[in-house]
C-alpha positions in Angstrom: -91.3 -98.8 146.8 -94.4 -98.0 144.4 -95.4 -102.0 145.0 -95.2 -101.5 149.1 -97.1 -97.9 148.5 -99.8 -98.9 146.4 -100.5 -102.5 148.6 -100.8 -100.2 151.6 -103.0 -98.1 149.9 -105.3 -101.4 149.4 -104.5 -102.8 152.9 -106.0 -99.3 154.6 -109.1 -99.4 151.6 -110.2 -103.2 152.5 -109.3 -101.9 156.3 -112.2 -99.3 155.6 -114.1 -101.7 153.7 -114.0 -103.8 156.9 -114.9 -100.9 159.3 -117.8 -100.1 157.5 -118.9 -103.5 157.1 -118.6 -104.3 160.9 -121.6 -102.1 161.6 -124.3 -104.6 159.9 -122.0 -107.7 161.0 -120.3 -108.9 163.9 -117.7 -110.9 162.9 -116.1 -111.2 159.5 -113.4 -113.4 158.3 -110.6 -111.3 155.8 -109.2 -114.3 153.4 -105.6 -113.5 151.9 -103.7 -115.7 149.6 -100.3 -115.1 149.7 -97.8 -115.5 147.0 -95.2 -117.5 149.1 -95.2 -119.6 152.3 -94.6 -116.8 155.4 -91.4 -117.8 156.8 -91.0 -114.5 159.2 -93.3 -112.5 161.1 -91.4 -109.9 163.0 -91.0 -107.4 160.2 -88.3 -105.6 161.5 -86.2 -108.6 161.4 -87.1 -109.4 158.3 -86.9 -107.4 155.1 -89.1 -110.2 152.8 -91.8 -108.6 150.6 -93.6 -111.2 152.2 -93.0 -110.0 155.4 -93.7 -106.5 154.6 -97.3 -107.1 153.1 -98.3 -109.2 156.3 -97.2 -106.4 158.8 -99.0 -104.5 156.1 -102.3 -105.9 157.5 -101.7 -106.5 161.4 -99.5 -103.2 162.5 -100.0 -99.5 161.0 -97.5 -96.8 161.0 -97.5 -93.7 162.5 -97.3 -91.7 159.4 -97.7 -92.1 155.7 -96.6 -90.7 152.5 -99.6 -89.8 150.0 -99.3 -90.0 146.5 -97.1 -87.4 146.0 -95.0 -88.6 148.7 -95.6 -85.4 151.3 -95.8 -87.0 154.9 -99.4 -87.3 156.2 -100.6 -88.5 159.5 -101.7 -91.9 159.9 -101.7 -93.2 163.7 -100.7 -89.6 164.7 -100.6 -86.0 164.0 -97.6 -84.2 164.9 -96.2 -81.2 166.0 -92.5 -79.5 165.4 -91.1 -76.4 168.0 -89.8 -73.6 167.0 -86.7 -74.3 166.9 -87.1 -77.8 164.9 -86.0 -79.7 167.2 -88.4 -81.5 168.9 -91.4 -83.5 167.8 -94.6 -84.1 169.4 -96.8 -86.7 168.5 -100.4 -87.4 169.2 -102.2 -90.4 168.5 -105.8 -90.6 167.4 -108.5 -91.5 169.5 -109.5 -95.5 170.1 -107.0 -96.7 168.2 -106.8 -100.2 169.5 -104.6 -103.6 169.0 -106.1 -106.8 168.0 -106.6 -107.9 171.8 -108.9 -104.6 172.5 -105.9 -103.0 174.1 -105.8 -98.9 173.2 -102.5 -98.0 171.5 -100.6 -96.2 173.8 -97.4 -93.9 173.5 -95.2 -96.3 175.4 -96.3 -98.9 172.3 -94.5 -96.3 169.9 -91.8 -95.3 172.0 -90.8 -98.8 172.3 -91.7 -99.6 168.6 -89.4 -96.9 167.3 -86.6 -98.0 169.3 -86.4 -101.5 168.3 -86.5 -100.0 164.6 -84.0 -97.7 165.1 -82.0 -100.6 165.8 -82.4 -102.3 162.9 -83.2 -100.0 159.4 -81.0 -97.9 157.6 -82.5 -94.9 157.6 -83.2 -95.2 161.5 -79.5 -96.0 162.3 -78.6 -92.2 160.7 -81.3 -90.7 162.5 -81.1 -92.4 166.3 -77.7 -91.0 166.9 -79.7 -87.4 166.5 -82.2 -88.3 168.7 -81.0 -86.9 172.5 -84.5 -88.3 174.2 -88.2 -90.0 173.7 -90.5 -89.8 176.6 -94.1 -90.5 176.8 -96.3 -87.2 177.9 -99.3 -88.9 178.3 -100.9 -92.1 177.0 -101.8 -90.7 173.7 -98.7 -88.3 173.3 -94.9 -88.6 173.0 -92.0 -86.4 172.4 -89.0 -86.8 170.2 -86.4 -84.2 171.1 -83.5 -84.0 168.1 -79.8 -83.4 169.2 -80.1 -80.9 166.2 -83.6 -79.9 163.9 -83.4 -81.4 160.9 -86.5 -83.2 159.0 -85.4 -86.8 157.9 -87.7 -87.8 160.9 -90.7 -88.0 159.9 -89.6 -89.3 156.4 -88.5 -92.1 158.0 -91.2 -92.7 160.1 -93.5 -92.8 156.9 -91.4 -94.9 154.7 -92.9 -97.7 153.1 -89.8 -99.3 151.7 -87.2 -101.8 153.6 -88.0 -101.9 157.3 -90.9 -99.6 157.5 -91.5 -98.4 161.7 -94.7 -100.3 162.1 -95.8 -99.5 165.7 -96.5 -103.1 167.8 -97.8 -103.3 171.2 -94.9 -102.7 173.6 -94.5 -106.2 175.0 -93.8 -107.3 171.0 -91.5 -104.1 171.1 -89.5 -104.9 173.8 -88.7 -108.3 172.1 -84.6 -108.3 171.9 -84.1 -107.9 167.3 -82.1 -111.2 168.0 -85.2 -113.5 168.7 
């Protein structure tokens, strides 16, 4: 877990690096050598280290852990009721795919159920969840059958399957294919 943590750490730096960069340039080419061939791309297929560090620099997750593993927003900030049962989530603005398409909350909707259908930690926590449903583009509820806080800890895990948020079409892709 602390190899996954720390190479996201240096994905989102060179991702800054990048940001900051594109202001004086207009195109830039990132170089990465890898340490084996990449035999799968859909990472939540796949649990190969390999796979993990490439989703690691084309999808993002919705949350993060920091260093001392207390849940920060990454994608989105978020919002629990009263009763701690239901999450709201809103993402920042122009976030964007690689196309130029903005991020929008059907993209994590759909992202989070194909991972619940595949990780651990999701198949615990999807029997608890009684509904998702997009409020607007940039927000999205998750109402628990019952409040309880291994949620968001899953959403910002780094190890196994991590819930990296894909365009919906990619989403919707059955886990068998």
């Amino acid at each position: 877990m602390h190899f996954l943590t720390s190479l996201l750490r240096l994905v989102r730096v060179l991702a800054l690096c990048g940001s900051l960069g594109a202001v004086s340039a207009a195109a830039q080419t990132v170089t990465a050598v890898m340490s084996s061939g990449l035999r799968a791309l859909d990472p939540i297929v796949s649990t190969a280290v390999i796979t993990s560090i490439h989703a690691l620099m084309v999808y993002d997750l919705l949350l993060a852990q920091d260093e001392s593993g207390k849940v920060q927003p990454q994608m989105a900030s978020w919002k629990v009721s009263a009763d701690g049962k239901t999450y709201t989530f809103t993402l920042r603005d122009g976030l964007k795919w690689h196309d130029g398409t903005p991020v929008t909350a059907e993209d994590c909707i759909a992202s989070i159920r194909r991972w619940g259908q595949a990780d651990t930690m999701a198949q615990v926590i999807m029997p608890m969840v009684a509904s998702m449903h997009e409020v607007d583009t940039k927000t999205f509820t998750v109402e628990m059958s019952r409040p309880n806080d291994l949620l968001l800890e899953a959403l910002a895990k780094t190890s196994a399957r991590p819930a990296f948020m894909m365009p919906k079409r990619l989403a919707e892709t059955p886990i068998n294919q």
